[in-house]
C-alpha positions as a printed NumPy array, in Angstrom:
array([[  8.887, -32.058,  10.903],
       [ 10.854, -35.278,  10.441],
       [  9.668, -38.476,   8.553],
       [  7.6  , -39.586,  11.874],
       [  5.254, -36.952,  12.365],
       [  7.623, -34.715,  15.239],
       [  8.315, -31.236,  15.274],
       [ 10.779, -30.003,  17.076],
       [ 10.563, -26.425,  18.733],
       [ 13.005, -24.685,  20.298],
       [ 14.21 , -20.861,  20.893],
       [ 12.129, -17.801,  19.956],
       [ 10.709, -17.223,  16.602],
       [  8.394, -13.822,  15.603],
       [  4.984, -16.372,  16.22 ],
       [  6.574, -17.751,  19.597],
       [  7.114, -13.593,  20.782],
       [  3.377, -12.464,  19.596],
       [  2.036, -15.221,  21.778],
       [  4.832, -15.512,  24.473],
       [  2.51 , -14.185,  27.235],
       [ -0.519, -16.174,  26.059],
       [  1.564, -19.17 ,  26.232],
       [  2.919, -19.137,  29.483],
       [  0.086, -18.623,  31.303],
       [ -1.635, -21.773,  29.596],
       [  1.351, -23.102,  30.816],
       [  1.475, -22.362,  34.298],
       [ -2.554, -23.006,  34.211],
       [ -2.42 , -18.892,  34.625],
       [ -0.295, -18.538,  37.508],
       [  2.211, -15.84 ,  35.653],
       [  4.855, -15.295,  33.96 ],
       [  7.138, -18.942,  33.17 ],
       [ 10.958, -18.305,  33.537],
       [ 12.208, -18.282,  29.368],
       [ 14.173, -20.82 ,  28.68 ],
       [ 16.054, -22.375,  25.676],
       [ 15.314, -26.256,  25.954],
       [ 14.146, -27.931,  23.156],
       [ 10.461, -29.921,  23.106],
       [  9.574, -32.522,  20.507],
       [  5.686, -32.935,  19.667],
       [  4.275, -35.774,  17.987],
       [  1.963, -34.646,  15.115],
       [ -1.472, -35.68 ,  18.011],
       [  0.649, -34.054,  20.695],
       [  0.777, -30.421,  18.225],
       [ -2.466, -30.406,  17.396],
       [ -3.583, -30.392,  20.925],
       [ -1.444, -27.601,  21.967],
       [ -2.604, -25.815,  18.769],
       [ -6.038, -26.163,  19.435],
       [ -5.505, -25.275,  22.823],
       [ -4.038, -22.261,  22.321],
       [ -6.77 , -21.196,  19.546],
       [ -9.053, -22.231,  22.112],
       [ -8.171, -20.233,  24.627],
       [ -7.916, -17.212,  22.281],
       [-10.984, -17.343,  21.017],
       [-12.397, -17.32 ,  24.268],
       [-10.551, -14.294,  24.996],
       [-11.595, -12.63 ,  22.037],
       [-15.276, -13.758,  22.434],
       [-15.06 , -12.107,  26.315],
       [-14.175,  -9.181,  24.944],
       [-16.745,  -8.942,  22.282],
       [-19.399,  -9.57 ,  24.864],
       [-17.965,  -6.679,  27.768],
       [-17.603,  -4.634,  24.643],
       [-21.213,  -5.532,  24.038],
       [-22.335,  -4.803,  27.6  ],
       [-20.887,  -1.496,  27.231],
       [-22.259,  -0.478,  24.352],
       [-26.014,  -1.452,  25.265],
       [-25.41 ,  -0.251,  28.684],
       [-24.832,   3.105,  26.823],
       [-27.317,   2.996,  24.235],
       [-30.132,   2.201,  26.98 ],
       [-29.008,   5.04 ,  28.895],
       [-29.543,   7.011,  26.495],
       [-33.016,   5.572,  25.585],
       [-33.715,   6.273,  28.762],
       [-33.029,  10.173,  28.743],
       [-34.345,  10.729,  25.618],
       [-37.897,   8.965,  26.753],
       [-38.052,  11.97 ,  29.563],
       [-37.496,  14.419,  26.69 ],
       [-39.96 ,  16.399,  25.164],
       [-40.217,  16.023,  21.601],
       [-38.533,  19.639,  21.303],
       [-35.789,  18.591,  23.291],
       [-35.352,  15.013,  21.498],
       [-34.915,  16.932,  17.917],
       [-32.667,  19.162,  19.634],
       [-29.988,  16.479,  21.335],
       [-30.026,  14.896,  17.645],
       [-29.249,  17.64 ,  15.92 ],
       [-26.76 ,  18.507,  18.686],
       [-25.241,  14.9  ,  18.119],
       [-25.179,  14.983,  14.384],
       [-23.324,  18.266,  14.521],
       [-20.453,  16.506,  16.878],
       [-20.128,  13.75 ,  14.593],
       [-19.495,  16.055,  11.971],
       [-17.396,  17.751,  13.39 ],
       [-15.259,  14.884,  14.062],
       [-15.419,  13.72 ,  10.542],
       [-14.452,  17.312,   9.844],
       [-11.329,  17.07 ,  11.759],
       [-10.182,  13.661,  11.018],
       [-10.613,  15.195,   7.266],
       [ -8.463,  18.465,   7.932],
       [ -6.   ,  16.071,   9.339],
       [ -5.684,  13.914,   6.697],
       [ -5.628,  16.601,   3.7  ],
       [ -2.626,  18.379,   5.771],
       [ -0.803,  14.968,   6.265],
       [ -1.206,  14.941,   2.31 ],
       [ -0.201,  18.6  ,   1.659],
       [  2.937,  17.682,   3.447],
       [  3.86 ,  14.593,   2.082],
       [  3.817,  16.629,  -1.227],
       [  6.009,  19.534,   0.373],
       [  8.611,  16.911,   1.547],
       [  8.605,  14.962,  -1.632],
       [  8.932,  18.229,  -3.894],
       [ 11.957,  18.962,  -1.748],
       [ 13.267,  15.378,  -2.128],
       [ 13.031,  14.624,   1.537],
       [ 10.421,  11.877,   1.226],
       [ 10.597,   9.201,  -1.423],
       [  8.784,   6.253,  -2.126],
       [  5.416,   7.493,  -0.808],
       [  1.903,   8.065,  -2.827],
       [  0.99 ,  11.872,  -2.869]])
């Protein structure tokens, strides 16, 4: 920024490519993809805000969308479930949970196995001097 509250942007900086898409379709009011192009656009310090709060603005409403479908998902799910287990018998019900617990454990057993062989050969490579630089 210069002495009277401007910024200047121009090009492509890391910040400009995460939000590249995001950005041109708040500029073409969500019409696609803008053609890229070099020119050079001076904001007033009011004039930067705005856009800045736009664009937070319009992510946050894209983050709070998907929240809430991620939401309707997962009670979707959960009350489909309520509703099969309420035609279960108790037998049954203590039978899908303990069928359920053993599937999550097994996937904490796996992700475990994977892990502690990822370690064991980290260790192999580093004894042999092929990795460096990396925590066993």
């Amino acid at each position: 920024m210069d002495g009277k509250n401007t910024a200047t942007v121009g090009g492509s900086t890391g910040a400009d490519n995460a939000i590249a898409q995001d950005n041109r379709e708040g500029q073409q009011g969500g019409e696609g993809a803008a053609k890229e192009t070099n020119e050079t656009k001076t904001y007033t310090a009011e004039e930067l805000q705005a856009e800045t709060d736009r664009r937070v603005n319009m992510a946050l409403e894209k983050a709070n969308a998907q929240a809430a479908a991620d939401f309707e998902k997962r009670l979707q799910e959960e009350h489909e479930k309520w509703e099969k287990q309420s035609k279960m018998s108790a037998a049954e019900r203590e039978a899908a949970a303990r069928k359920e617990e053993q599937a999550q454990f097994e996937a904490e057993r796996q992700k475990f196995n994977a892990e502690k062989l990822e370690y064991e050969c980290t260790k192999l490579l580093a004894a042999d001097g092929i990795v460096k630089n990396r925590a066993v």
